[in-house]
DOZATI-93853 format. One line per 2 residues: number of its first residue (from 1); for each residue x, y, z of N, C-alpha, C. Coordinates in steps of 0.2 Angstrom, whole numbers. Example, Ala and Ser with C-alpha at 12.3 -4.5 7.8 and 13.67 -1.06 7.14 Angstrom:
1	66,-28,39,62,-22,39,66,-16,39 | 64,-11,35,68,-5,36,64,0,39 .
END
This chain:
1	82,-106,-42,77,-102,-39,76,-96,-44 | 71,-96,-44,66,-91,-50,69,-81,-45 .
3	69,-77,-49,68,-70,-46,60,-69,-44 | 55,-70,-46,50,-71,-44,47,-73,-35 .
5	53,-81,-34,53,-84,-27,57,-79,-22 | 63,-77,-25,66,-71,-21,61,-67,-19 .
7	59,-63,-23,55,-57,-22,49,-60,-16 | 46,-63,-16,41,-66,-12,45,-68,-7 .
9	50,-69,-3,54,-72,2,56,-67,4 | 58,-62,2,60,-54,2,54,-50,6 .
11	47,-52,3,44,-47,2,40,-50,10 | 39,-55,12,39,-59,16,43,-58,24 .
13	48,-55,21,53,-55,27,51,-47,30 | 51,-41,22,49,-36,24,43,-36,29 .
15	39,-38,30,31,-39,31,31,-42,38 | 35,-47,40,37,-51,47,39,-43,51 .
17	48,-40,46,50,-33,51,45,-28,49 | 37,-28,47,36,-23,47,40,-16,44 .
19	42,-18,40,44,-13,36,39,-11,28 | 36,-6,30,31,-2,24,33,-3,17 .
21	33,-8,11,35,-7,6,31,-8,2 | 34,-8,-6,28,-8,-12,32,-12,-17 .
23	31,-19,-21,31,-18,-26,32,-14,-33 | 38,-13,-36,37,-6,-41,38,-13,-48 .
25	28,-10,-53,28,-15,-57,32,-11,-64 | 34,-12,-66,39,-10,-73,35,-10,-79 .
27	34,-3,-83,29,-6,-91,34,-1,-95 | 30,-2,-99,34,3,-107,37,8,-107 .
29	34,12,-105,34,19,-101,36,20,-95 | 40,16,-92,42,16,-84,51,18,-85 .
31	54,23,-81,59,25,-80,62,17,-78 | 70,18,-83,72,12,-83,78,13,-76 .
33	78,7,-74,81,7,-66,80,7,-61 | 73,8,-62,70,8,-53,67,2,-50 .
35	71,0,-44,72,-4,-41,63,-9,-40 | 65,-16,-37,60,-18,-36,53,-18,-32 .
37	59,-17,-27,55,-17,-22,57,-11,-18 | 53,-3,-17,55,3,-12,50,3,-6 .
39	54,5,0,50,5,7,52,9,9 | 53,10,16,56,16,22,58,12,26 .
41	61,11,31,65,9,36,61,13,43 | 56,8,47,52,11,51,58,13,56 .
43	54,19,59,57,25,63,65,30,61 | 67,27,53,71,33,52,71,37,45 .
45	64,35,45,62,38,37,66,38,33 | 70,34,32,77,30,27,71,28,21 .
47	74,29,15,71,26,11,75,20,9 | 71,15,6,72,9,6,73,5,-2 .
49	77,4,-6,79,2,-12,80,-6,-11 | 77,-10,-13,79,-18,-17,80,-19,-24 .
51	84,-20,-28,84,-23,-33,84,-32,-36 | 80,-34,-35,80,-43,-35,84,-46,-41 .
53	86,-49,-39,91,-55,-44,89,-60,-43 | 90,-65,-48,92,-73,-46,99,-74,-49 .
55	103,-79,-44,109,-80,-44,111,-81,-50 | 117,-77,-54,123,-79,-58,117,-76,-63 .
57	116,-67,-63,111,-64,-67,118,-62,-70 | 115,-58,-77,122,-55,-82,123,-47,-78 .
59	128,-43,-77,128,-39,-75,130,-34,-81 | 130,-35,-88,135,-31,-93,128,-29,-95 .
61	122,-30,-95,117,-27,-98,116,-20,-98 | 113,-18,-100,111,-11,-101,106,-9,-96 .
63	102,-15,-95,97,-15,-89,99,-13,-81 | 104,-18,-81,109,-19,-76,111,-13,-72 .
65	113,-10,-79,119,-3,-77,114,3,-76 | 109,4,-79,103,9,-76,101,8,-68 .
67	101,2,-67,98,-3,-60,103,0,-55 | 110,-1,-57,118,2,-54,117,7,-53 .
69	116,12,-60,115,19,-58,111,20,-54 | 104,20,-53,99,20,-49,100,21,-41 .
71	102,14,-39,106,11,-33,110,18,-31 | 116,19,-36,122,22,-34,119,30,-30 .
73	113,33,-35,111,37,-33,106,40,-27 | 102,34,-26,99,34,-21,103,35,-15 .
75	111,29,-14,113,29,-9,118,35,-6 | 120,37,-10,122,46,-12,118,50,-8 .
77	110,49,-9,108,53,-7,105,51,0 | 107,46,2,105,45,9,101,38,9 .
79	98,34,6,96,31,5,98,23,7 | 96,17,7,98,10,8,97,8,1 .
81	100,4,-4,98,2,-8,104,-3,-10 | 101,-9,-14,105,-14,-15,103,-18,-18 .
83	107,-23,-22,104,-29,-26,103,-34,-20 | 100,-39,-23,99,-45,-18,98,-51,-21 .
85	100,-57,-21,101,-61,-23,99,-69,-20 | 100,-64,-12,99,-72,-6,95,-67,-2 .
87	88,-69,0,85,-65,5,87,-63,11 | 91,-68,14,96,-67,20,101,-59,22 .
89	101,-57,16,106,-49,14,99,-45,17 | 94,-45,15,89,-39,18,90,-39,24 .
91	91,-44,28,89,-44,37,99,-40,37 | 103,-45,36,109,-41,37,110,-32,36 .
93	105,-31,30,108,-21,28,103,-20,32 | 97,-22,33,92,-18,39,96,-19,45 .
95	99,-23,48,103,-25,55,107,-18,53 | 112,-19,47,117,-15,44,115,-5,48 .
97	109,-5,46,108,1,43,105,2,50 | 105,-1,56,103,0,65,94,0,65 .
99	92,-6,60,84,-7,62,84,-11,66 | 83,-10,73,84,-15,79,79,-22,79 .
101	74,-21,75,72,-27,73,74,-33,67 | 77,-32,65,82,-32,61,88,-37,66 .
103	92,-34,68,95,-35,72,96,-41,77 | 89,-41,78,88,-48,84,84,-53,81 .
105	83,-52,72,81,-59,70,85,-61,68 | 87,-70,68,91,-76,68,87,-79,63 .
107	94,-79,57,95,-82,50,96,-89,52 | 92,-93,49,96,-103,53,96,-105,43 .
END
């Protein structure tokens, strides 16, 4: 499975929970590490961090570790943010992080 099919399955799920996101498209001059896909978490003003992968991506990169950095920092600061790999993990950290819609959908 491509990162591209992730992201669209992801971004899909967001959009079912109604959760507010965006797309962040990356160019030359874009701050390196910032996440894929950023939203909010309706009703706790939580900001919302994804970083997309497809399975068995390299993590020694240079990319990678900005991407880590990034993450690490958001969640420091109060933030959700995380890699994701299986679209299945968004609905868990949204459940995780007490989004009650979240919560009562079923993964099959």
């Amino acid at each position: 499975m491509k990162e591209s099919d992730i992201k669209r399955q992801i971004r899909n799920i967001l959009r079912l929970l109604k959760v507010p996101h965006r797309n962040v498209v990356q160019g030359q001059f874009s701050d390196h590490g910032i996440s894929d896909l950023i939203g909010v978490i309706p009703g706790s003003g939580r900001a919302l961090f994804i970083e997309v992968k497809k399975p068995g991506h390299r993590k020694n990169t240079k990319t990678y570790l900005a991407q880590h950095n990034f993450l690490a920092e958001m969640n420091a600061a109060g933030a959700l943010g995380f890699f994701c790999e299986d679209p299945a993990k968004v609905i868990s950290a949204l459940a995780g992080a007490g989004y009650e819609p979240a919560k009562r959908m079923r993964i099959s």
